[in-house]
C-alpha positions in Angstrom: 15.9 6.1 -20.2 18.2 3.8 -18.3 18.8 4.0 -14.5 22.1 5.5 -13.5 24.8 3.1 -11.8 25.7 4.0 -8.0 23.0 4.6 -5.6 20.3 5.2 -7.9 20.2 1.3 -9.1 20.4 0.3 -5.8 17.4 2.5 -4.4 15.0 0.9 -7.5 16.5 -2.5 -6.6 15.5 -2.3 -3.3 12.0 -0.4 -4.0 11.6 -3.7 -6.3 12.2 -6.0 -3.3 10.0 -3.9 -1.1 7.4 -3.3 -4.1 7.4 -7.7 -4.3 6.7 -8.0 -0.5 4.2 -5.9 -0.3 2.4 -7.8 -3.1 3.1 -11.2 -1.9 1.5 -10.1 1.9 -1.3 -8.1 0.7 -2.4 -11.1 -1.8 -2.0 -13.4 1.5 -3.9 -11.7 3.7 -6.9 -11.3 1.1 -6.5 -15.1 0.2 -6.7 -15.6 4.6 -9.9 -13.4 4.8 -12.0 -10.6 3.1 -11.7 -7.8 0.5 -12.7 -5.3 3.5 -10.2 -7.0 6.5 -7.1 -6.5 3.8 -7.6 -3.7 2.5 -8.3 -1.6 5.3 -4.9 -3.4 7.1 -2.8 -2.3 4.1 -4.6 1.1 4.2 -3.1 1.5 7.9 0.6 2.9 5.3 -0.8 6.5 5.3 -0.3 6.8 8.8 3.1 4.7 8.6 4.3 7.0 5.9 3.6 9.7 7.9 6.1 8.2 10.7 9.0 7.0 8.7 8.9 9.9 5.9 10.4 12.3 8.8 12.9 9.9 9.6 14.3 8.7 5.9 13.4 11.8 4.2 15.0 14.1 7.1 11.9 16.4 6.9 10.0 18.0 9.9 7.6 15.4 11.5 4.1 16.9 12.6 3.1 16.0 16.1 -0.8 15.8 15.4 0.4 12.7 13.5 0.9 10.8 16.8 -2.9 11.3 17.5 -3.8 10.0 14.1 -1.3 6.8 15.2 -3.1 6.0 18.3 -6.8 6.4 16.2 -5.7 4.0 13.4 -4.1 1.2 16.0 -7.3 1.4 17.6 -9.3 0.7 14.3 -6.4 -2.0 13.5 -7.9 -3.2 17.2 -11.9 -3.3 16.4 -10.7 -5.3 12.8 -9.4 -8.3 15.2 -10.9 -8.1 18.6 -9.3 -11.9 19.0 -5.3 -11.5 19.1 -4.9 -15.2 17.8 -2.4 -16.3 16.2 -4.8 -19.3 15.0 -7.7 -16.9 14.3 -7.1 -16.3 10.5 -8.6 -12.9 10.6 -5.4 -11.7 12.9 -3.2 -13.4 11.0 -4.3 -11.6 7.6 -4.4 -8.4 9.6 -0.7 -8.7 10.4 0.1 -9.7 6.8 -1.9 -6.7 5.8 0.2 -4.7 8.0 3.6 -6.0 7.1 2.3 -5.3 3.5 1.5 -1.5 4.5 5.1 -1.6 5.8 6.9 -2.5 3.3 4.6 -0.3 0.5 5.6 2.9 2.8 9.5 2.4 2.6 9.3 1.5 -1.2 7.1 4.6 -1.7 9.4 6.9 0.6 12.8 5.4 -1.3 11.3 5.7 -5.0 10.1 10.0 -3.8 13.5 11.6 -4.2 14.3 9.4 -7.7 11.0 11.2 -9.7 12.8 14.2 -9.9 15.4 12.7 -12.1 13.7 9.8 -14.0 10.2 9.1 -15.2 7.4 7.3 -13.5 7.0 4.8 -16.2 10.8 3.6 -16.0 11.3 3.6 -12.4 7.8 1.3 -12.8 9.3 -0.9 -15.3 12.7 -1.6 -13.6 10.8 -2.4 -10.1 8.7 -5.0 -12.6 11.4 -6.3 -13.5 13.0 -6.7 -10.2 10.2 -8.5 -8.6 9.1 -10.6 -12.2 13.0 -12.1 -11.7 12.4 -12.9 -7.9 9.2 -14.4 -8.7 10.2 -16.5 -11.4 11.2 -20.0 -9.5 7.6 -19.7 -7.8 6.6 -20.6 -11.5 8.0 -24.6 -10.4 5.0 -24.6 -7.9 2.3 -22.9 -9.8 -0.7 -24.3 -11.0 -1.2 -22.6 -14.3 -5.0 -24.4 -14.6 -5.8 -22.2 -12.1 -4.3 -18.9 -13.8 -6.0 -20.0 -17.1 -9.3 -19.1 -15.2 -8.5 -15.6 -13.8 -6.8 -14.4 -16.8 -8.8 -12.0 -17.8 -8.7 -10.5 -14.2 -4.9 -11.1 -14.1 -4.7 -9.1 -17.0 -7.1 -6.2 -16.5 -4.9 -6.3 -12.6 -1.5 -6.1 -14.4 -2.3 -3.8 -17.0 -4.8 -1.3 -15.4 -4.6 -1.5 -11.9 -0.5 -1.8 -11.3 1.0 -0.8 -14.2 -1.3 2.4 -14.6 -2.0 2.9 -11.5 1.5 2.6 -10.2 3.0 5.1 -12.7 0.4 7.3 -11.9 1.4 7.1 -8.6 5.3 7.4 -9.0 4.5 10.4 -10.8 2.5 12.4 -8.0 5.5 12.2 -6.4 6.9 14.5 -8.2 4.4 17.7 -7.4 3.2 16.1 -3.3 5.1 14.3 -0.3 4.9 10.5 -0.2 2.8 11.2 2.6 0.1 13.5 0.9 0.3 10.7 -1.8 -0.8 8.1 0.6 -3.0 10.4 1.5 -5.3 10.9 -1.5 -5.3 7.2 -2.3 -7.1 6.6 1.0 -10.5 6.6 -1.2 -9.4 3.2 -2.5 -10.5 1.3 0.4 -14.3 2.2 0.2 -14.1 1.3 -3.6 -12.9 -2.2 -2.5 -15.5 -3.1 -0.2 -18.0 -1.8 -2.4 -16.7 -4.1 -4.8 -16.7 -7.1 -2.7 -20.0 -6.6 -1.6 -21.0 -6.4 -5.2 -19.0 -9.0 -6.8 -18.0 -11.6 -4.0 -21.4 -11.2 -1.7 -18.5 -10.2 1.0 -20.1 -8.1 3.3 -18.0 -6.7 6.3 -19.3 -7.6 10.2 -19.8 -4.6 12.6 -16.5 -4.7 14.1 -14.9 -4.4 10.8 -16.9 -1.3 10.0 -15.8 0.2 12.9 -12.8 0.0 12.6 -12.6 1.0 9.1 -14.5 4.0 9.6 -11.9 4.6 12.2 -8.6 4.6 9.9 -10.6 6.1 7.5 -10.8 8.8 9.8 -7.4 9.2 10.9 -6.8 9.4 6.9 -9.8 11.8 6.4 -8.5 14.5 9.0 -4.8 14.6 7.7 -6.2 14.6 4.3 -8.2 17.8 5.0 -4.8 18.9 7.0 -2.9 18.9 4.2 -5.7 20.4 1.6 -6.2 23.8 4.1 -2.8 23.9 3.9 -1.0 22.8 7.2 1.6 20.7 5.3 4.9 18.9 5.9 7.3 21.0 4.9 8.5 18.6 2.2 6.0 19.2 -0.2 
């Protein structure tokens, strides 16, 4: 199925773009500091979703979400007491941020486009987007290095964003881009458990609380929207 001309090919193009940042920051800010700090700074695009989705979307915005703003920018605060701009930790916050950001807008642009084409395509024409913007980084790349991770490059590419990602796109189709966000706040916990496990990264006390409190802020509009007090987009 190809992608109409017009609007449509210049909503994926953009989605690609926006898709390829929020990559390139989220992989920053977990090369800066730990599984835990960057994933719970890119989990901070629920809430953001929540925000911008009323404005781009033109649906009714839910007030209770302004609470659950002010809860997660405090938890954002307990994951980097020191606002430093030389502390690495902040620095891969706000990279993790950025990276939440950008994965909101892409998320809230691709919505409207699942009614009309299919998860899998929209998927392979934002691949492609950001595979052709990421091409001349190739120049600067040492492939010894790549040779090593393979087989977790692979199992990432293959499982984790090509799956995942059409999975993802196609939810859209039956909940909001903010429900969506929602339900993929679990993801978080599995990370750190992971790093913990795998990488003997194990998160300090500030972390945790702050973790447990944009987990929280998730949890409660997750149970929101399950009892049935939904935006009315979905």
């Amino acid at each position: 199925m190809k992608i109409e001309k017009g609007r449509d090919t210049y909503t994926v193009l953009w989605c690609g773009l926006c898709f390829g940042i929020h990559w390139v920051t989220y992989f920053y800010a977990l090369h800066l500091s730990s599984v835990a700090i960057g994933m719970l700074a890119i989990y901070t695009y629920p809430v953001i979703t929540s925000f911008l989705e009323p404005i781009v979307l033109k649906t009714s915005f839910q007030k209770s979400h302004l609470i659950l703003g002010i809860l997660v920018i405090t938890g954002v605060y307990f994951l980097v007491p020191d606002i430093d701009f030389s502390n690495r930790q902040f620095i891969a916050v706000c990279f993790g941020m950025v990276s939440a950001f950008f994965y909101a807008i892409r998320n809230i642009m691709i919505k409207p486009k699942v009614e009309q084409y299919n998860g899998s395509v929209l998927m392979m024409y934002q691949l492609l987007v950001i595979s052709v913007l990421l091409a001349p980084l190739s120049y600067f790349t040492d492939f010894k290095m790549v040779y090593i991770a393979l087989p977790g490059i692979v199992f990432l590419a293959l499982i984790t964003t090509t799956v995942g990602h059409t999975l993802l796109l196609k939810s859209f189709k039956y909940f909001s881009a903010t429900t969506v966000s929602i339900m993929s706040s679990i993801q978080p916990i599995y990370g750190i458990l992971m790093g913990m496990l795998f990488l003997g990264e194990f998160p300090a006390w500030h972390t945790i609380i702050g973790g447990a409190l944009i987990l929280t802020a998730v949890a409660i509009e997750n149970i929101r929207v399950f009892r049935g007090v939904k935006p009315k987009s979905t």
